[in-house]
C-alpha positions in Angstrom: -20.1 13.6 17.4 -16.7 11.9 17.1 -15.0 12.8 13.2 -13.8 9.9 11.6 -10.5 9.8 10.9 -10.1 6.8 8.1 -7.7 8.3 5.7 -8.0 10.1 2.6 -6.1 11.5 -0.4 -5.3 15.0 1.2 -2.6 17.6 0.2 -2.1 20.8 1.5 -4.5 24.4 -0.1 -2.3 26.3 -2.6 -0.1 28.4 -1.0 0.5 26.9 2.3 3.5 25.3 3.6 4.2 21.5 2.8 6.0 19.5 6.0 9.0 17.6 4.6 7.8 13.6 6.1 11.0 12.9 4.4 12.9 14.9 6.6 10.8 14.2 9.5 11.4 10.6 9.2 15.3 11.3 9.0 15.1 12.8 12.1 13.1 9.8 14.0 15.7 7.6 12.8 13.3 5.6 9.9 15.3 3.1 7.8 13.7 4.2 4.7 13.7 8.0 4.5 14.4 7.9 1.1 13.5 5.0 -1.7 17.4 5.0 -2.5 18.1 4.5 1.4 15.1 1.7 1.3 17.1 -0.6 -1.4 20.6 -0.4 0.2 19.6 -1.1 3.9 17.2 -4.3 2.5 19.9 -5.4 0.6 22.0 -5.0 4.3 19.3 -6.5 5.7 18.7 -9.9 3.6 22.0 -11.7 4.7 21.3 -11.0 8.4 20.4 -14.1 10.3 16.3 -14.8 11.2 16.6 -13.4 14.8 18.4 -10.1 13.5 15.8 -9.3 10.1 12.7 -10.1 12.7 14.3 -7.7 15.5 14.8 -5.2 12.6 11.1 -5.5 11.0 9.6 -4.8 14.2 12.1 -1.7 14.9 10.9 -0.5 11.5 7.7 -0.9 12.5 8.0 1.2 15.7 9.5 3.9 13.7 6.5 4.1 11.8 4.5 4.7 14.2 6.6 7.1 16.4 6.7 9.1 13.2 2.5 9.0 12.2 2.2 10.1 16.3 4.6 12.6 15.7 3.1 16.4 16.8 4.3 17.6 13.5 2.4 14.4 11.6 -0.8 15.1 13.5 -1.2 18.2 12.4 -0.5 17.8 9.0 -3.1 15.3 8.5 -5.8 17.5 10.5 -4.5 20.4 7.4 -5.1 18.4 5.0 -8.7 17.0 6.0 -9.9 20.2 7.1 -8.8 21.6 3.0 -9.5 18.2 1.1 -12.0 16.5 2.9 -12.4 13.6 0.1 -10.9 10.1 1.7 -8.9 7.9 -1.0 -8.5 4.4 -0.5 -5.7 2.8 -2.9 -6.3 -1.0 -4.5 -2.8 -1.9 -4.8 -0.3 -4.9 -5.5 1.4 -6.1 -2.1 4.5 -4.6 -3.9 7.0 -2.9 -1.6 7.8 -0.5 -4.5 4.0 0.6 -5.0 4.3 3.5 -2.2 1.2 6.0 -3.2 2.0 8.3 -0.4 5.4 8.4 -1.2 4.8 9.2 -4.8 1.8 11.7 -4.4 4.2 13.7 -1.6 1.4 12.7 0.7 1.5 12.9 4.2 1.4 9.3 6.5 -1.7 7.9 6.9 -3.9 9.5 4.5 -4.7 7.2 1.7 -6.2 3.9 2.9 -4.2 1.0 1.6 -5.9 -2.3 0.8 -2.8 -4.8 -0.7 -2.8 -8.2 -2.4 -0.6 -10.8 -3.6 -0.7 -9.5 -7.4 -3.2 -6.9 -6.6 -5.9 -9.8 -7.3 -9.0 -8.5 -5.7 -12.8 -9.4 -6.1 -15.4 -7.5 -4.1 -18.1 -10.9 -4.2 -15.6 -12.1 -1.7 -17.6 -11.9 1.2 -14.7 -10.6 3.5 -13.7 -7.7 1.2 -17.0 -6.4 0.2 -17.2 -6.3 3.8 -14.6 -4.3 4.6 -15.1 -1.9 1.7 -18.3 -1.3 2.6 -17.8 -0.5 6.3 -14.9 1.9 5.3 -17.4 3.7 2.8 -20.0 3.8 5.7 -17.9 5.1 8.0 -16.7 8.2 5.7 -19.7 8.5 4.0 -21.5 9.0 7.5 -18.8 11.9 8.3 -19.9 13.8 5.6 -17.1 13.2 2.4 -16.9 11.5 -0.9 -14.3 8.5 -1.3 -12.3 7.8 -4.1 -10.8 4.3 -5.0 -8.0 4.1 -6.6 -7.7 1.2 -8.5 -4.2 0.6 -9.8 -2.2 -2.0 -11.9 1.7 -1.4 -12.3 4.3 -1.6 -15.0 7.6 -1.0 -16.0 7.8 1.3 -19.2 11.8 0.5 -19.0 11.4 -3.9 -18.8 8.2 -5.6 -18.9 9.5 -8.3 -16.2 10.2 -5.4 -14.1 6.3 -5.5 -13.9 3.6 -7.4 -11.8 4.3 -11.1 -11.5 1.2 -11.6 -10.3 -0.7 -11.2 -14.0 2.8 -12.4 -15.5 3.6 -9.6 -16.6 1.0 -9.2 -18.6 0.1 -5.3 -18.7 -2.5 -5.4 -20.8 -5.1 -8.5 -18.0 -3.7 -6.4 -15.1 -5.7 -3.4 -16.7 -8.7 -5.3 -17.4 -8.9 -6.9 -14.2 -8.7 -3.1 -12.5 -12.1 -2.2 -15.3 -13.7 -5.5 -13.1 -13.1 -4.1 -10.2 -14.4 -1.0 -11.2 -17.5 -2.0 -12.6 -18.0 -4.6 -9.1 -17.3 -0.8 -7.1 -20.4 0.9 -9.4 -22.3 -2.0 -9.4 -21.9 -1.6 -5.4 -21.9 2.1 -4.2 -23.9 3.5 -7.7 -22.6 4.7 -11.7 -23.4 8.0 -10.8 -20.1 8.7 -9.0 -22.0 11.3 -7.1 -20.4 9.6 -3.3 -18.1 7.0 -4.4 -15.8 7.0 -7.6 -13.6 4.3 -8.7 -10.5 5.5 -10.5 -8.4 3.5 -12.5 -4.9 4.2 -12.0 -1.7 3.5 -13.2 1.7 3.1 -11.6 5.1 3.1 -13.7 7.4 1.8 -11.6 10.9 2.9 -13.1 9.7 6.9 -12.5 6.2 6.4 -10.0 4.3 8.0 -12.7 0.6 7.7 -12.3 -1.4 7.1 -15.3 -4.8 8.4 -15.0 -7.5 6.5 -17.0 -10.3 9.0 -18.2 -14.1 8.0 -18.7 -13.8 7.9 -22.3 -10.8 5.8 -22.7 -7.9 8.9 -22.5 -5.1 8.4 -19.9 -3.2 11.2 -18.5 0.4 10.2 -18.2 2.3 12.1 -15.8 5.3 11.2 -16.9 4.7 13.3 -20.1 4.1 16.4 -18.4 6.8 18.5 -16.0 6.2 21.2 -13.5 5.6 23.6 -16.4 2.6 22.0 -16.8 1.4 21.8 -13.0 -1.3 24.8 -14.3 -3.1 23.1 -16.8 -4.0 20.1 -14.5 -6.9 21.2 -13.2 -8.2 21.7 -17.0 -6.8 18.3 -17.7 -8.4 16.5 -15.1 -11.7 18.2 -15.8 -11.6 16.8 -19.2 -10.5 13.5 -18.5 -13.1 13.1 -15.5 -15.9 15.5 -16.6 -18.3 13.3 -14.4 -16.4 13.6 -11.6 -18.0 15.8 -9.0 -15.9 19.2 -8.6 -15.1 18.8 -5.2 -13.5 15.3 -5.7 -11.7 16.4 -8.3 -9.9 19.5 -6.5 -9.2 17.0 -3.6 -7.1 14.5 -6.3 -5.6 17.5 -7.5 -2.9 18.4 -5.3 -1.7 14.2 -5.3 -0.9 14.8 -8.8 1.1 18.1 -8.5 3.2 16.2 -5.9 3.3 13.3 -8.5 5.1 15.8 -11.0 7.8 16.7 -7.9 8.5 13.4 -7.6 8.8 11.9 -10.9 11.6 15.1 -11.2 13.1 13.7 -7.9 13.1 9.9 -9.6 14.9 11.3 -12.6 17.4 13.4 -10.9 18.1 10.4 -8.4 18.8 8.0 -11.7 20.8 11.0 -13.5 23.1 10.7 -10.0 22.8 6.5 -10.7 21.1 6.8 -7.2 17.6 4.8 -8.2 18.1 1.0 -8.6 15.8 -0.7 -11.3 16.9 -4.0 -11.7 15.9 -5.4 -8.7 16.4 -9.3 -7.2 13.5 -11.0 -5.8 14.7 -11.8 -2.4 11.3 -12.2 -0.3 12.1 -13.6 3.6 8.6 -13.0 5.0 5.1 -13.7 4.4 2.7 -11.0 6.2 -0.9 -12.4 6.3 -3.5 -9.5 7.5 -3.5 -5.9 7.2 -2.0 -3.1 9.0 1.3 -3.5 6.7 1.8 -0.3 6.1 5.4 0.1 6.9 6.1 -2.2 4.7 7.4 -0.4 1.5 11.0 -1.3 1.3 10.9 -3.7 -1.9 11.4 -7.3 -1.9 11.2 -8.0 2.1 7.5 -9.2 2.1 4.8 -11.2 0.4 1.9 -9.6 1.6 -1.7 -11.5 1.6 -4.8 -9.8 2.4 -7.3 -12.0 4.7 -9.9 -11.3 1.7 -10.1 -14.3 -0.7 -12.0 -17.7 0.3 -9.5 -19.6 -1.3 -6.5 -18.2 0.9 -4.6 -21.1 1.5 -4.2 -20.6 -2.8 -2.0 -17.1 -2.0 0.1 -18.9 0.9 1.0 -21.7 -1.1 2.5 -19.5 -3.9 3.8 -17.3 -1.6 5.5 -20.5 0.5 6.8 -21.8 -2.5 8.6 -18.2 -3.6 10.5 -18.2 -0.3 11.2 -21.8 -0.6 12.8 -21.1 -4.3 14.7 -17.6 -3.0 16.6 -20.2 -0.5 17.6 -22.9 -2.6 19.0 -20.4 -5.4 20.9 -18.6 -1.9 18.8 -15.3 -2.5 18.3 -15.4 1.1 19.7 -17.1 4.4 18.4 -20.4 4.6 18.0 -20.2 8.5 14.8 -19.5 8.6 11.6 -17.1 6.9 9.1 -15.0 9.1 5.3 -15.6 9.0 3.8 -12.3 10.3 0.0 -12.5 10.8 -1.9 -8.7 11.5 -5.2 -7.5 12.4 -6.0 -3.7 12.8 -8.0 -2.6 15.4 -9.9 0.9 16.7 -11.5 0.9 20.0 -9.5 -1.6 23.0 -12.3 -4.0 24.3 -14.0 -5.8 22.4 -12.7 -4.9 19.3 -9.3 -5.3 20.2 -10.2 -8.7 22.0 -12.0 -9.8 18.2 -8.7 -8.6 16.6 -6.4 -10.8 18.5 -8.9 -14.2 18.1 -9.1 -13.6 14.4 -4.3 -12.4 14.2 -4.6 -15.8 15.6 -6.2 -17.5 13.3 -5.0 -16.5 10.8 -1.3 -17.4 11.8 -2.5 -20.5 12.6 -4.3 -21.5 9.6 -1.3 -20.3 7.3 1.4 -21.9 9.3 -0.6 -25.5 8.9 -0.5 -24.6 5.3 2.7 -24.2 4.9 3.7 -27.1 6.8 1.2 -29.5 5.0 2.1 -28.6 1.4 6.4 -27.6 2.5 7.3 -30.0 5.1 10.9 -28.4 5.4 10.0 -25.0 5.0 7.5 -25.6 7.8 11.0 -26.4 10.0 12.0 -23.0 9.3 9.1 -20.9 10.0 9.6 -18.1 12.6 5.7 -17.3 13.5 5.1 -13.9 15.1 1.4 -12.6 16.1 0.3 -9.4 16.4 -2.6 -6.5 16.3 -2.1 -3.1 14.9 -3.5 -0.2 16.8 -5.0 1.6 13.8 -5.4 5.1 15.9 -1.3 5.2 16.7 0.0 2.7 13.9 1.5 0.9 17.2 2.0 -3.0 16.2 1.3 -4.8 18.9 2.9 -8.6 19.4 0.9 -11.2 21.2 1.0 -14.4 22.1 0.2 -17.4 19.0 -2.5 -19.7 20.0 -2.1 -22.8 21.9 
């Protein structure tokens, strides 16, 4: 039988060796080994004109994947499944600066992403409840529990430094993650024996998680330092006492590499290395999935294909790029519209990917043009499929 390979919240046993992605991506050539390196090359990058920031995007893109096909990648990911078999899945904001991997220490391509404008989601849309579903399926049927992490972000330092998408508004974003987790019981069960929905939080200035407990505790990270890495286990045991064991030694080891990096945050902003105060200057609008690469902050609005209502997204997210040119945030030669659709097997699947990339550029490109006739002038419209097995993005051909 074939193992399923979906993604999950891995890190590696006590004791053994962790591979340095940072490193290995410095090697490969990524623009964004570091989140330091990410702000200075998109600030580079935002003047550039159209042809140059679409030529770069898909070179980032290609990096990305060179690096999750990497020998060195590969194997790190089979480590980690064969010692924390549990798959996470991470409900975020489309966010560039809401990098789970990054901030866990996690290897490539182990947590599955699913990204929103404002990290809105609701699972009676029939498209996402679909797609949950079939990823639970599919790991459940390998064997291994699934975690979803269900965050909301905030800046402890400004509150406009948090989600625009609930206006800021710390205390809705929360309660809208508690819906989501009562629509993932209601689902897959309240007995959390397969499938647990975590709330999560993500403080932005230091990528501190904030664990939300069962009886209303959080476990903020950001209060604790590497001194404290051995109580953790005790910690979490408390906080999530229903929990089965084996998920909760699988979410472990993404906390202990939480505490490494918030030290790594502080240092860098000690050194005036980590920029907080950062301009909206959005120049694409990436419609699908299969976005992964996309972490450097402020390049993209990203829209899931999940609501019924998604012209609603692509208007707001039309009218943020219109407003980022007429203040001169960015160039105003022209924006990208990037549609995506993942794939796993070539054939049919791949063949149902491309109809439905299509589509979906299509549908958002008439959109835009309908509601912002001028902005529809200077819409670059690039199609493509995302080979979910190599993380190769794949350009084809719009429809006629």
């Amino acid at each position: 039988m074939r193992r399923t390979r979906l993604g999950s919240g891995q890190a590696p046993g006590e004791g053994e060796p962790r591979l340095d992605f940072r490193l290995l991506a410095r090697k490969r050539g990524s623009d964004c080994p570091t989140p330091t390196l990410k702000k200075t090359l998109a600030m580079d990058i935002h003047r550039k004109p159209i042809a140059e920031r679409i030529d770069w995007l898909f070179g980032l893109a290609d990096r990305h994947g060179a690096i999750f096909r990497s020998p060195e990648a590969w194997l790190a990911r089979e480590r980690y499944l064969a010692a924390h078999p549990t798959a996470v899945a991470v409900l975020k904001c489309m966010d560039g600066r809401i990098n789970i991997s990054v901030a866990t220490n996690t290897p490539v391509g182990l947590l599955m992403p699913f990204r929103n404008l404002g990290g809105i989601f609701d699972l009676g849309w029939p498209h996402l409840g679909e797609v949950l579903a079939h990823y639970v399926q599919r790991v459940v049927g390998a064997g291994r529990h699934v975690v979803f992490l269900v965050t909301y972000h905030y800046s402890q330092g400004d509150p406009r430094r948090g989600c625009a998408g609930f206006q800021y508004d710390t205390a809705a974003a929360i309660a809208h993650t508690y819906e989501v987790r009562r629509q993932i019981e209601h689902i897959f069960g309240s007995d959390h024996a397969t499938v647990y929905p975590l709330v999560c939080g993500f403080e932005t200035d230091e990528d501190a998680l904030v664990i939300h407990g069962t009886n209303g505790d959080k476990l903020d990270l950001a209060t604790l330092t590497s001194a404290d890495r051995a109580t953790l286990e005790l910690r979490l045991a408390a906080l999530l006492p229903d929990m089965p064991a084996r998920m909760r030694a699988d979410l472990l080891p993404l906390l202990h590499g939480n505490l490494e990096h918030i030290e790594n945050a502080r240092a860098q902003s000690r050194r005036n290395e980590r920029l907080l105060d950062i301009e909206h200057r959005e120049w694409m609008i990436c419609l699908g999935r299969g976005f992964d690469f996309l972490h450097t902050p402020n390049i993209a609005l990203i829209i899931g294909p999940y609501s019924p209502n998604l012209d609603v997204p692509i208007r707001k997210a039309a009218g943020i790029i219109e407003a980022n040119m007429h203040a001169g945030r960015i160039p105003d030669d022209g924006f990208l519209l990037l549609a995506s659709v993942p794939y796993d097997e070539i054939g049919v699947d791949r063949s149902r990917a491309e109809l439905k990339s299509r589509f979906l550029s299509t549908f958002a490109a008439n959109v835009i043009r309908a509601e912002f006739p001028k902005l529809g002038e200077q819409m670059a419209i690039r199609t493509a499929v995302l080979d979910w097995r190599s993380r190769t993005l794949e350009r084809i051909a719009a429809a006629d």
